[in-house]
Structures are given as structure tokens and as C-alpha cells.
C-alpha positions in Angstrom: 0.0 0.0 0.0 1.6 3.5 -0.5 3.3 4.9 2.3 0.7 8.0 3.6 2.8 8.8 6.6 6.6 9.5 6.2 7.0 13.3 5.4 9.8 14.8 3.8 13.1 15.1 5.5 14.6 17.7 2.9 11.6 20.0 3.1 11.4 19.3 6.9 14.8 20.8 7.0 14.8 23.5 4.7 17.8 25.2 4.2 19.8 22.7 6.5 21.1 19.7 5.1 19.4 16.4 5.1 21.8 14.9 7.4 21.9 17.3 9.9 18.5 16.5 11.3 18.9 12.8 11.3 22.5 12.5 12.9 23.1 11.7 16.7 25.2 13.9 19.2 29.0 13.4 18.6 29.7 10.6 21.3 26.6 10.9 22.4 25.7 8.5 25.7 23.7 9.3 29.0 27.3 10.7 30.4 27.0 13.6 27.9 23.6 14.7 27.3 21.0 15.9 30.0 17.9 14.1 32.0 15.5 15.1 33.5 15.2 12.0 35.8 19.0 13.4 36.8 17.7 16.5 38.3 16.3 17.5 41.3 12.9 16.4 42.5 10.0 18.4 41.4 6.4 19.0 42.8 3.5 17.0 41.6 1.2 19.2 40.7 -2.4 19.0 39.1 -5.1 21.7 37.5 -8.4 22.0 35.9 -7.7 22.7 32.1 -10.5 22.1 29.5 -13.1 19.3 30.4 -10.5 17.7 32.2 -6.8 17.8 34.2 -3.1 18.9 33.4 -0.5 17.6 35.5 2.6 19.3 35.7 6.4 18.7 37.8 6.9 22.2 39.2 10.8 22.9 40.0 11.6 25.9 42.6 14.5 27.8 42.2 17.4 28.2 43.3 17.4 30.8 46.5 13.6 29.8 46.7 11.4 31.7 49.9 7.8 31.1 50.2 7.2 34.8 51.2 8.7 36.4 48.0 7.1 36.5 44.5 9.3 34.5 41.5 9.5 35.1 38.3 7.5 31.8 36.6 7.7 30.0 33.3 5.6 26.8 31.6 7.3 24.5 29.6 6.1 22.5 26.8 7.7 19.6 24.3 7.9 18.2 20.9 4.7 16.5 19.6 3.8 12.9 22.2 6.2 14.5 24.8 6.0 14.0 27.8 7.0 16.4 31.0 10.4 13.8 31.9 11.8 14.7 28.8 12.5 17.8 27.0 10.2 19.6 29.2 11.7 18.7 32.4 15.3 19.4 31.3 14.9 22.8 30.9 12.6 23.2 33.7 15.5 22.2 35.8 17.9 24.9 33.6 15.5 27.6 34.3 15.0 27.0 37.9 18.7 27.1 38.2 18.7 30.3 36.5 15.8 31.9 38.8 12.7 30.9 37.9 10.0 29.0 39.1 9.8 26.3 36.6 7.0 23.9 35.5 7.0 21.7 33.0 3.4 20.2 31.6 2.1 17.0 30.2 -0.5 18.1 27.9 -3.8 16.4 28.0 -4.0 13.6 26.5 -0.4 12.5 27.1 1.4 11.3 29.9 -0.5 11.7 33.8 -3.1 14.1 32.6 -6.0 13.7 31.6 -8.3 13.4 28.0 -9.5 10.9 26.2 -8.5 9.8 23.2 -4.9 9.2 24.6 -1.8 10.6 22.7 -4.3 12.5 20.6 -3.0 15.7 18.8 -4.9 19.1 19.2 -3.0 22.4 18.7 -6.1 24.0 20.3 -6.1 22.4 23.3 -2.6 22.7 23.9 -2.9 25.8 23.7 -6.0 26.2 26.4 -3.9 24.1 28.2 -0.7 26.5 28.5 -3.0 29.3 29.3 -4.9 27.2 32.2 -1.2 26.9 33.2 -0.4 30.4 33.6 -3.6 30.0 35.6 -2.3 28.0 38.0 0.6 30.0 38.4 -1.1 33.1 38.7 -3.1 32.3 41.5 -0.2 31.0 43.6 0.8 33.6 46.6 4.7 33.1 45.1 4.5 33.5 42.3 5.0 37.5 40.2 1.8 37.9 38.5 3.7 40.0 35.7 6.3 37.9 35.4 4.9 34.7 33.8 6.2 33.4 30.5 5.9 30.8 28.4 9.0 28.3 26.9 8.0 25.7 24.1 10.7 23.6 22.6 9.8 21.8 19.2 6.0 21.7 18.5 5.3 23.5 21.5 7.5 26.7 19.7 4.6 27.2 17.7 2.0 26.4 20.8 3.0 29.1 22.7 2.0 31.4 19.5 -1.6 30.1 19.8 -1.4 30.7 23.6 0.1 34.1 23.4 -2.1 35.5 20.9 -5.3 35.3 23.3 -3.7 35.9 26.5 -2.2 38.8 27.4 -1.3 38.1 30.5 2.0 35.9 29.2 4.4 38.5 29.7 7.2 37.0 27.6 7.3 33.5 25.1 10.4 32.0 23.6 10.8 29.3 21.4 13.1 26.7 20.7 14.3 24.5 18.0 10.3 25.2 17.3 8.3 23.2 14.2 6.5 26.5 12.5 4.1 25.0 10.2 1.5 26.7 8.2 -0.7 25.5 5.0 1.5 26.4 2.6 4.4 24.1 4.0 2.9 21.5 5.0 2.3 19.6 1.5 6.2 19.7 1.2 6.3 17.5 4.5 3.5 15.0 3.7 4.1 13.9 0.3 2.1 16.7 -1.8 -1.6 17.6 -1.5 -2.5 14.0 -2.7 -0.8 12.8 0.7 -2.4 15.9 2.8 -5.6 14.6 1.6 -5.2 10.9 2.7 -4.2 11.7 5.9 -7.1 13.4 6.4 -9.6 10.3 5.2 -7.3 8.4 7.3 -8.1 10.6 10.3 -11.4 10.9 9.5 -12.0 7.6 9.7 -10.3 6.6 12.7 -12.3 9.5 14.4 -15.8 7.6 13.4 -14.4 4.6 14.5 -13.9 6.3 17.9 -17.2 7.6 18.6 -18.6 4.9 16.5 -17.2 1.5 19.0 -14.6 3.7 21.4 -11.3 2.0 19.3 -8.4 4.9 19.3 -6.2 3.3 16.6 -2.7 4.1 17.0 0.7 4.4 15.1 4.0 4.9 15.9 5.1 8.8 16.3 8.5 8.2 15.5 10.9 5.2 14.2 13.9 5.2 12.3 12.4 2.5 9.2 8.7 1.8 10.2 6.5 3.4 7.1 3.7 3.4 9.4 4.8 5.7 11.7 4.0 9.3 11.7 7.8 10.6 11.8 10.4 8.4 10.0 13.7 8.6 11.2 16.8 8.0 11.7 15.2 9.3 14.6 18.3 9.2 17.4 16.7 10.9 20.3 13.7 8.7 20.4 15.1 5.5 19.7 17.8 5.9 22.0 17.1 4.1 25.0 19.9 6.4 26.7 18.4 10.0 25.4 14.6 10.3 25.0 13.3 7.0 24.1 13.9 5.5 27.6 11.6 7.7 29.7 9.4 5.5 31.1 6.6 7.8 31.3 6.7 8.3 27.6 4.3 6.2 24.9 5.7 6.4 21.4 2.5 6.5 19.9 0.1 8.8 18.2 -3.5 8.3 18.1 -4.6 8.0 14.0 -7.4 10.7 14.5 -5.0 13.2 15.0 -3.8 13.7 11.0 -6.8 17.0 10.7 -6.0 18.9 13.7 -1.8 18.2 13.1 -1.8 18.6 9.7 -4.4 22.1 10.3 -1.4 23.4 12.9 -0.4 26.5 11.7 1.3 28.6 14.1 2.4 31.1 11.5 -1.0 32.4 11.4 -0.5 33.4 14.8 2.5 35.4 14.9 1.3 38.5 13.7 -1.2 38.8 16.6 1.7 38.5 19.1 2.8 41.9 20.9 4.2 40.3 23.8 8.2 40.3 23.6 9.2 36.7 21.7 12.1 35.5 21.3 13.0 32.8 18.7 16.3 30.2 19.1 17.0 28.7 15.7 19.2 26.9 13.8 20.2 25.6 10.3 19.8 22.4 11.2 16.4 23.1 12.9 13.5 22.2 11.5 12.2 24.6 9.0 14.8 27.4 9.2 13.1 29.7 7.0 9.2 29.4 9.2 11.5 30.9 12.1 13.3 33.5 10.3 9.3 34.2 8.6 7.9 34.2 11.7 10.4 36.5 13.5 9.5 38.8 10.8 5.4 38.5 11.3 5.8 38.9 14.9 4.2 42.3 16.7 6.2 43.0 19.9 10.1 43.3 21.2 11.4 40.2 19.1 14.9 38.6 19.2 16.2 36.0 16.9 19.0 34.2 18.7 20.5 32.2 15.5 23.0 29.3 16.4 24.5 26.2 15.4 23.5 22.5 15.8 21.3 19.8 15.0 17.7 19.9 16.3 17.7 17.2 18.9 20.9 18.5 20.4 18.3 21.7 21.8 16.2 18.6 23.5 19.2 17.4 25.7 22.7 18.4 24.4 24.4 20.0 27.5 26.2 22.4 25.3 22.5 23.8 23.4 19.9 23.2 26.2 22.6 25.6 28.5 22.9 28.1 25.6 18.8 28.5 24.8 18.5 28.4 28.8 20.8 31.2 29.2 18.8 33.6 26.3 15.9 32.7 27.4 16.4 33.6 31.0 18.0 36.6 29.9 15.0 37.7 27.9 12.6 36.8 30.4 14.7 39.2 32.5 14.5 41.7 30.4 11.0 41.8 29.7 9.2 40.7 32.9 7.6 43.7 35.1 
């Protein structure tokens, strides 16, 4: 049967070369790239988000005091992430560098709650990041104005859908972010003929659902299986050293997720964004040209922080996680009342 899953590395990457993506840290092994599961123990926490729960680790910072207001940020990962990954790492980064830290699984995913599981919805991510800063807001230490929002991969262009409706984010940055919009996203799924079967595909599995309560599922990511919705190499999640052996994570995504994924299209958002942004990108990124676009789009104080390195080295590579840490707390700084 043709393959209706595997997108296009070379447009994926844009300007950066195929192999860039696809290619593993230099001597990479757990000694040399960061964990979450290595860091200091975090609260549990849990809040109301939607028509059901988010639970989130919350990291304090460094110099922590119950009777003084900190600066807070929510984290958010690639697409099927959960918070002991990407999430958690630089939840621990930014708690070292001040602030309080909290890193979310999304519903759907992980401890929190929805049904289907591991389904896909850019909207409710979104609603979810705002109930976040919810959460935060309410609590007696946290700075009301200071509250920002941090999304690393897919979650770069979530925190666009979450910062154009709520103004109360005083700052966003995104990393290594996946910037879709319509007009790309042909170039990543085989063409519009390929758009279009994932969609009947979707469609389907979504009456199926509601039809006999069967979430059909396929792999997100794999470094030769057709069926899965990212195919690789794929180093970070099939390393049982790096991303692939958190526990908590499921690498699966539910099949009725193709029409709100493939509808993600966090360019559209940019241009209704006047809180301060900032943007850390590289050539081997995905999609360096959406970031440099949506730099452009974008409404408020904007900094693009332009490095080097491949895109999973911003998930857990000491060297990049430190580096976007460091801007981003920096900006945050700079722009939090």
C-alpha cells in the first residue's frame, strides 16, 4: 500500500542539510547529554484545564522563599512528549537560572487527563498552557507579571496560539520550534494527494472512535517503520539512553490526530503577538526559513538568537539546552515587570 505517513526530510529541514536532522550527538551517551530523571525532584502538581486535568512537575528555584514573589515559566515539548523529557530538562535549567519552573504534560499525554490518549490538538494545547499560567497566577509566590511561556519543538509554535489570546504571558520563547503553516505542510507529507489521505485516514479513525470507542494508534516516530507518523533516523527517540527510555513516555500517536496536526499552523498566529518573543533557531532546525518568517510576522520586542546545531541537540545536548536556557532567561529578564 503507498506509504501516507513519512514526510519529507529535505523539506522538513529547509535550508539545513538532510543529514543534519537525522544524525546523533557526537559521542553521544547518558554521560553527555541531559535528563530530566538526573535533576532535582520536582512537585507534583495538578489543575483543571478544559473538560479535564493537566498535571505538571513544578521545579523551585534556586534561593527559593515562600514569602517572595518569582519570576515563573511553563514548559512544553515536541509533539507525544512528555514532561520527563525535553520539558523537564529545561525546567530544571530555568530553575537554576531563577525561575519557578513547570513543566506540563499536555492532555492527552502522559498523567493528565483526556481521552482519546496521545491524541493531537494544537487548540487544546494551547487552552492548556493558558490554564497553566492560571495556575501560576493564582499561587501567593508566584510575580503575576512575570509569567512566561517556553516551548521547545512543536510547543514553539503552541506558545504562539497561547500568546495570541492571552495577554497576560508577559514573555514566550521558542526553541528548536516546528513552525508549520498550510503552505508548508504539503512539502512534508508527500504533496496535497498525501495531505488529503491523511485526512480520510483521520477521518476515519475519528468515526471509529465515537462509532465502537477503538483509538487506533501508530508509531510517532521510528527510524524504518512506514507506518509511523515521523520516520527517522530518529536518534533521540530511539535511543534508549536519550529520549526513548523515559518511562513515562508512549511512542504513539492516536490515527485521528492527522486533521488537527496537519491544520497546525502557528504562523498564522505570529502576527497577533505583541508580547516580547524571542526565537532560538538553527540551520539544522527544523524549517529554518518558518522561524526567520515568523520573526518577521511577529508584533512586539522580538529577538532572533540564531546558532549552530542539530535539532535534537536543543532537546538534551548540554552544550544547546545551557545556551537556549541562558537567552531565554536573559529575555525573560528583560521583559518581565
Amino acid at each position: 500500500m503507498p506509504n501516507l505517513f513519512r514526510p519529507t526530510r529535505r523539506a522538513f529541514l529547509g535550508q539545513a542539510t538532510v543529514a543534519a536532522f537525522g544524525l546523533s550527538l557526537p559521542g553521544v551517551s547518558m554521560a553527555t547529554t541531559l535528563s530530566a530523571g538526573n535533576g532535582p525532584a520536582p512537585q507534583k502538581i495538578r489543575f483543571d484545564a478544559g473538560d479535564s486535568f493537566v498535571v505538571g512537575h513544578l521545579y523551585l528555584p534556586d534561593g527559593y522563599s515562600a514569602e517572595r514573589r518569582h519570576p515563573a515559566v511553563v514548559i512544553g515539548g515536541s509533539l507525544t512528549a512528555v514532561k520527563e523529557q525535553m520539558g523537564g530538562i529545561y525546567a530544571i535549567e530555568m530553575a537554576r537560572r531563577g525561575f519557578l519552573a513547570l513543566a506540563i504534560d499536555y492532555r492527552h499525554y502522559g498523567e493528565s487527563g483526556g481521552e482519546p490518549r496521545q491524541y493531537e490538538n494544537p487548540e487544546s494545547k494551547a487552552e492548556d498552557l493558558v490554564a497553566a499560567v492560571s495556575y501560576l497566577a493564582a499561587r501567593p509566590d508566584v510575580r503575576p507579571s512575570g509569567i512566561g511561556l517556553l516551548g521547545i519543538c512543536t510547543s514553539g509554535g503552541t506558545v504562539l496560539y497561547a500568546a495570541a489570546r492571552d495577554r497576560r504571558i508577559a514573555a514566550i520563547a521558542s526553541v528548536a520550534s516546528h513552525l508549520a503553516e498550510p503552505s508548508i505542510t504539503p512539502l512534508l507529507y508527500g504533496g496535497p494527494d498525501g495531505v488529503a489521505r491523511r485526512r480520510a485516514v483521520g477521518r476515519a479513525a475519528r468515526e471509529e472512535f465515537q462509532r465502537s470507542g477503538r483509538n487506533a494508534l501508530i508509531p510517532s516516530y521510528h527510524d524504518s517503520d512506514q507506518s509511523a507518523s515521523h520516520v527517522g533516523p530518529m536518534p533521540y527517540y530511539m535511543d534508549k539512553a536519550r529520549g526513548g527510555g523515559v518511562a513515562q513516555w508512549t511512542n504513539a500517536l492516536s490515527v485521528m490526530s492527522w486533521e488537527p496536526w496537519l491544520d497546525f499552523d502557528p504562523v498564522s498566529q505570529a502576527a497577533k503577538i505583541t508580547a516580547p518573543a524571542l526565537i532560538v533557531h538553527s540551520d539544522g532546525c527544523a524549517l529554518p526559513d518558518q522561524a526567520r518568517k515568523v520573526h518577521g510576522l511577529l508584533q512586539g520586542p522580538k529577538t532572533l538568537h540564531w546558532t549552530s546545531g542539530d535539532h535534537f541537540a536543543f532537546y538534551d545536548g548540554p552544550d544547546k539546552v545551557r545556551e537556549a536556557a541562558d537567552v531565554t532567561a536573559a529575555h525573560f529578564r528583560r521583559h518581565f515587570a
